[in-house]
Each structure stands twice: as C-alpha cells, then as structure tokens.
C-alpha positions as CSV (number, residue, x, y, z in Angstrom):
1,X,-42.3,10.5,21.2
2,X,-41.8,7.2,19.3
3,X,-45.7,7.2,18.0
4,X,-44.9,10.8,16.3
5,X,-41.9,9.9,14.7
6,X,-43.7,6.7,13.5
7,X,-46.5,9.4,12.4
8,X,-43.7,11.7,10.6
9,X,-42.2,8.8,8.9
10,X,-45.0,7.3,7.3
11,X,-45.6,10.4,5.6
12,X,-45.5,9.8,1.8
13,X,-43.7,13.1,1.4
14,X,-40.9,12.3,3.8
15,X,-40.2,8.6,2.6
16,X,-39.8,10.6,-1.1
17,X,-37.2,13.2,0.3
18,X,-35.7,10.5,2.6
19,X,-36.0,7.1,0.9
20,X,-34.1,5.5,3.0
21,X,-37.3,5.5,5.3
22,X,-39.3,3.8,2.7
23,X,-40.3,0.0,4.0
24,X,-39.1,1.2,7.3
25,X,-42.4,-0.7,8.9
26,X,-41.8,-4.0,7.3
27,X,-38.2,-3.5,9.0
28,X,-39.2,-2.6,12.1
29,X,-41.6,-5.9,12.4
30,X,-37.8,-8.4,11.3
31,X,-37.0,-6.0,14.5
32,X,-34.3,-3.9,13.1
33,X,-34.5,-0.7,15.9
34,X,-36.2,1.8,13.5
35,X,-37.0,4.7,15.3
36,X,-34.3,4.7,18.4
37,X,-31.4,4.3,15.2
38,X,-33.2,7.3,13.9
39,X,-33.1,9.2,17.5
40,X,-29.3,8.3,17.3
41,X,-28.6,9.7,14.2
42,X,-31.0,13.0,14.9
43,X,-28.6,13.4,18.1
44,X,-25.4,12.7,16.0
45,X,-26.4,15.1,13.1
46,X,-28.0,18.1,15.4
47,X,-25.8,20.3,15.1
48,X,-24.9,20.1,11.4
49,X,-28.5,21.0,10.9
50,X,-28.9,24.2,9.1
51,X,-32.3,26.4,10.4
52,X,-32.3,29.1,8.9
53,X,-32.9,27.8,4.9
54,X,-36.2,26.4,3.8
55,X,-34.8,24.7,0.3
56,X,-33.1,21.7,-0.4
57,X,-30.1,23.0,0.0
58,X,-26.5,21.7,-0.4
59,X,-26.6,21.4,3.6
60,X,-29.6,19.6,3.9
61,X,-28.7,17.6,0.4
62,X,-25.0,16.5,3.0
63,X,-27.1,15.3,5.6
64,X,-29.5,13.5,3.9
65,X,-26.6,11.4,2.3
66,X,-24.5,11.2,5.4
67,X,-28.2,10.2,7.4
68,X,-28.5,7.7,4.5
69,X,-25.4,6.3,4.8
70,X,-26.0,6.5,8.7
71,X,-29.5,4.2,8.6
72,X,-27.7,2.1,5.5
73,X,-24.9,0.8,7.1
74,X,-26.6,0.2,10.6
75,X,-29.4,-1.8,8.1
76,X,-27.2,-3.9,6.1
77,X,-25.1,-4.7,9.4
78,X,-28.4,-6.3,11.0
79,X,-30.1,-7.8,8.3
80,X,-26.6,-9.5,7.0
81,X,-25.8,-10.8,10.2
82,X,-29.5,-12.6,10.7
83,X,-29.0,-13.5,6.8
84,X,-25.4,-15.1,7.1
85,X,-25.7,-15.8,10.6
86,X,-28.4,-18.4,10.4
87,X,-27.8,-21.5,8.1
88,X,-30.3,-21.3,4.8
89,X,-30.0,-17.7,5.0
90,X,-33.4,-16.2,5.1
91,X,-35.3,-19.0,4.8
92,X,-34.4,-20.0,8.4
93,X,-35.3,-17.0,10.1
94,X,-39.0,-15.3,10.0
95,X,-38.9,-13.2,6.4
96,X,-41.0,-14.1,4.6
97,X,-39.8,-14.1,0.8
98,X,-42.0,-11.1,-0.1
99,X,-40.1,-9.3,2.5
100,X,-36.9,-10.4,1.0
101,X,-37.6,-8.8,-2.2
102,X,-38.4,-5.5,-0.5
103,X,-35.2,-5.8,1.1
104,X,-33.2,-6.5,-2.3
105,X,-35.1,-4.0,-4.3
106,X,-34.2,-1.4,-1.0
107,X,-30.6,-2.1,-1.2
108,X,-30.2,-1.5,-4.6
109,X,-32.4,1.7,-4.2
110,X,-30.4,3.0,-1.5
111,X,-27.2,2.3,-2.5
112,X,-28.2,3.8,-6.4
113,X,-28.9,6.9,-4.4
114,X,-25.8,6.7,-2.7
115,X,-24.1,6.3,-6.1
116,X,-25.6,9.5,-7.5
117,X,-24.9,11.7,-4.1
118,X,-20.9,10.5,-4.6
119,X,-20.8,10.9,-8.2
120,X,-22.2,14.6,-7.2
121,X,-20.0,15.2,-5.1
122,X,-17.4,14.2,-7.4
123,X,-17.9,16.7,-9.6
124,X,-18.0,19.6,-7.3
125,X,-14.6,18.1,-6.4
126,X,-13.5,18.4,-9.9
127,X,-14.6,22.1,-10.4
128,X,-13.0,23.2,-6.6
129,X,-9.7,21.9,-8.2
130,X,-10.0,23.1,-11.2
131,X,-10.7,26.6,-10.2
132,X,-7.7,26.1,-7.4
133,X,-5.8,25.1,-9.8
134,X,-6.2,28.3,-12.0
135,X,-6.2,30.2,-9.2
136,X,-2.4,28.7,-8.4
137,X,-1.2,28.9,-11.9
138,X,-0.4,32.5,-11.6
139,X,2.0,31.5,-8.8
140,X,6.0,31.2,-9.5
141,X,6.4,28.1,-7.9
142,X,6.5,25.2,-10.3
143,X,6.9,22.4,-7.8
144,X,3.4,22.8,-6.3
145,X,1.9,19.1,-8.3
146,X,-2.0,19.1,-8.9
147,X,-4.0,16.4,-9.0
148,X,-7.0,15.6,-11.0
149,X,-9.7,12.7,-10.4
C-alpha cells in the first residue's frame, strides 16, 4: 500500500491539484511521516468525500483546503520543533541548506494557498449574508442586528 501512494503522489498532476504534496520526498528523507499522516487524514476526511462529481467542485475545493491545512499544520509542528528544538536551528540537525530553502519557499507556498482558499471563502460568506439579509428585510421585526465582514 505505502509504495502506491508513494506512486500516486509523485505524480506531477496530483502535486499541481494538491501542492501541499510537492517536495513531499525531500520531507520524508528529514523523516517527517509522509504517507501514514496522509493515511490519517484519508481516514479522517472519508466520509466528506463526494463520489458521485467528477469536477473540481466546491466539495472537493473544501477538502483540499481542510487536507492542506491537515498536512500543513502536522508539517510545520515537526519541522519547528527539530528547528527550535535543537540549538543553531537547522544547521545542527541533518538539512542541508538546500533543503531549507525548499522548506521556506513551501511554507510560503502553502500558506499563499491557504490565504486565497479563506479569502474565497470569505466572499461566499459575504454574498450568504447579503442575500439573508434581503431575504430578512421584508420581516417586521427591527431588532434582528446584521452583521457584515
């Protein structure tokens, strides 16, 4: 099982839909747990998973962020701990300062991604409100307050 997930992740296609899987090798080899977080996060996200549409739908477009921010955190919690953890930060441990890079240019990837998703969601929040809040204004009760983002 673990060899075909490695196979399915390496495939260029998937690290462009899921970028948080890009330089998921090079973290693998620091010995971040790659592919049992992603079994975890499969397990925990099963049964929001939506069959029966073959787009890039708004469901699938939810679980990718949430997935994201699944692998993200779980990322930033291992590599910041070796980083802070060990006097001299990186240098101490065994990345290299290539590696290092990857890792900055990555967070600043992912959490640019993560930026966009919220900012999306956002302004769908904006129009449900909006349209709620037409769709209240016929009422005769003036004390219901509305709030806008």
């Amino acid at each position: 099982m673990y060899k075909r997930i490695k196979e399915v992740i390496s495939n260029e296609r998937i690290k462009e839909l899921a970028s948080f899987l890009q330089y998921w090798d090079n973290f693998e080899k620091e010995g971040f747990p790659v592919i049992n977080l992603l079994i975890k996060i499969a397990v925990e996200f099963k049964d929001q998973l939506n069959y029966e549409t073959t787009d890039f739908s708004n469901n699938n477009r939810y679980l990718l962020k949430k997935a994201t921010e699944r692998y993200f955190i779980s990322w930033i919690n291992y590599f910041d701990y070796i980083w802070i953890s060990v006097s001299g930060l990186y240098k101490k441990s065994n990345i290299q300062e290539a590696d290092f890079k990857i890792f900055q240019e990555y967070k600043i990837k992912i959490l640019n991604f993560l930026k966009a998703s919220y900012e999306n969601d956002i302004k769908s929040i904006k129009k449900l409100l909006k349209a709620y809040h037409n769709d209240c204004s016929s009422f005769s009760n003036k004390n219901i307050q509305y709030y806008s983002i």
